[in-house]
N, C-alpha and C positions, 0 to 999 in steps of 0.2 A: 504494500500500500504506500507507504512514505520510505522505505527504503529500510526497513526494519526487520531483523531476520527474525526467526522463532526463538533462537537463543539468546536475543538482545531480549527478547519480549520478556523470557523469563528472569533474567537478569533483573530487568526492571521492575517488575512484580515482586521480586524477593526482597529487591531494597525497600518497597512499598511496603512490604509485609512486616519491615525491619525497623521504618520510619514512624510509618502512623500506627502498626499497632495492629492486633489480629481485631481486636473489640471494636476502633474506629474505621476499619477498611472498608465493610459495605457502605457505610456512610459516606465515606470519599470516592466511592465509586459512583455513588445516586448522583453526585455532584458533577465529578467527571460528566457522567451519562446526559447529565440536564446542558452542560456547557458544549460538550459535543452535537445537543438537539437543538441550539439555541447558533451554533455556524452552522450544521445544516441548513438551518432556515431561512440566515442571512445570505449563506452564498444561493439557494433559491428563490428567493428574490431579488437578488443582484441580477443571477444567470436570466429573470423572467425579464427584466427592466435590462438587460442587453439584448436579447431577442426582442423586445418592441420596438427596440431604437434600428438594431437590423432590418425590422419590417418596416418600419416606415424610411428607411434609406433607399429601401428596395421600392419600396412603392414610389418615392419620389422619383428614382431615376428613370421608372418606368414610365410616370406620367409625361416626365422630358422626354425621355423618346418617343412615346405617343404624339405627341404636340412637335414634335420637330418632324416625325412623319407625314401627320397630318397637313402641315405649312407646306411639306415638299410635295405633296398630292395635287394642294389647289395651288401650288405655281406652278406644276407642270400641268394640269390641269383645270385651264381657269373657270371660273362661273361662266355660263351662257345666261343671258335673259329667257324665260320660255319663253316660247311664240306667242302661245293665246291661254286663256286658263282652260284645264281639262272640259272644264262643263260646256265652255262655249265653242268647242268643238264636236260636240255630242248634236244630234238632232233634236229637237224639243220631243218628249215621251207624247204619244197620243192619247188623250185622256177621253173618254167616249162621256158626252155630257147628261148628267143624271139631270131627273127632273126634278122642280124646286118640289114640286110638292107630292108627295107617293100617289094622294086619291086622284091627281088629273091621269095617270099613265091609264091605258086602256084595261087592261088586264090588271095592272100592278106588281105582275113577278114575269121576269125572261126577257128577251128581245120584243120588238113586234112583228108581228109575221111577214115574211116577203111576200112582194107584189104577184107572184105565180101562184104561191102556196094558201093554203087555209084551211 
């Protein structure tokens, strides 16, 4: 992990054991334990708050290349004015005219009959 063999480990442990004491050792270990969960914590939230600064470096240079693509698109390709607007080039729709009032129509429901037919 940190460049620490298994034989430094126990080395280290026996002078612990030798220092604080067989009766206060788990005590200094709780402690250890808490200091060790407490840089955990800081170095993930360091490492989360350099990954957003990463994200948004990346997002920025992407937006520049977006926007420097985009400029090189409409210089090489300039606006045209359209000609006419969509619609007024369409034919006017034929709307077949209802009557104002339903009780004048002869019938009231359908076409009216052609001149051959009846």
């Amino acid at each position: 992990m940190f460049g620490v063999d298994s034989t430094e480990l126990v080395v280290v442990a026996l002078i612990a054991l030798l220092v604080i004491g067989p009766k206060d050792l788990p005590k200094a270990m709780r402690v250890v334990g808490q200091w060790v969960g407490r840089a955990r914590g800081m170095a993930r939230h360091f490492r989360s708050g350099f990954d957003a600064m990463m994200r948004d470096a990346e997002l920025e240079e992407m937006e520049k290349k977006w926007r420097e693509e985009n400029e090189r698109i409409l210089r090489d390709h300039p606006f045209a004015e359209p000609l006419a607007e969509p619609a007024a080039l369409a034919p006017p729709a034929e709307v077949p005219d209802a009557p104002a009032d339903p009780s004048t129509s002869s019938s009231g429901t359908g076409p009216p009959p052609r001149s051959g037919e009846e």
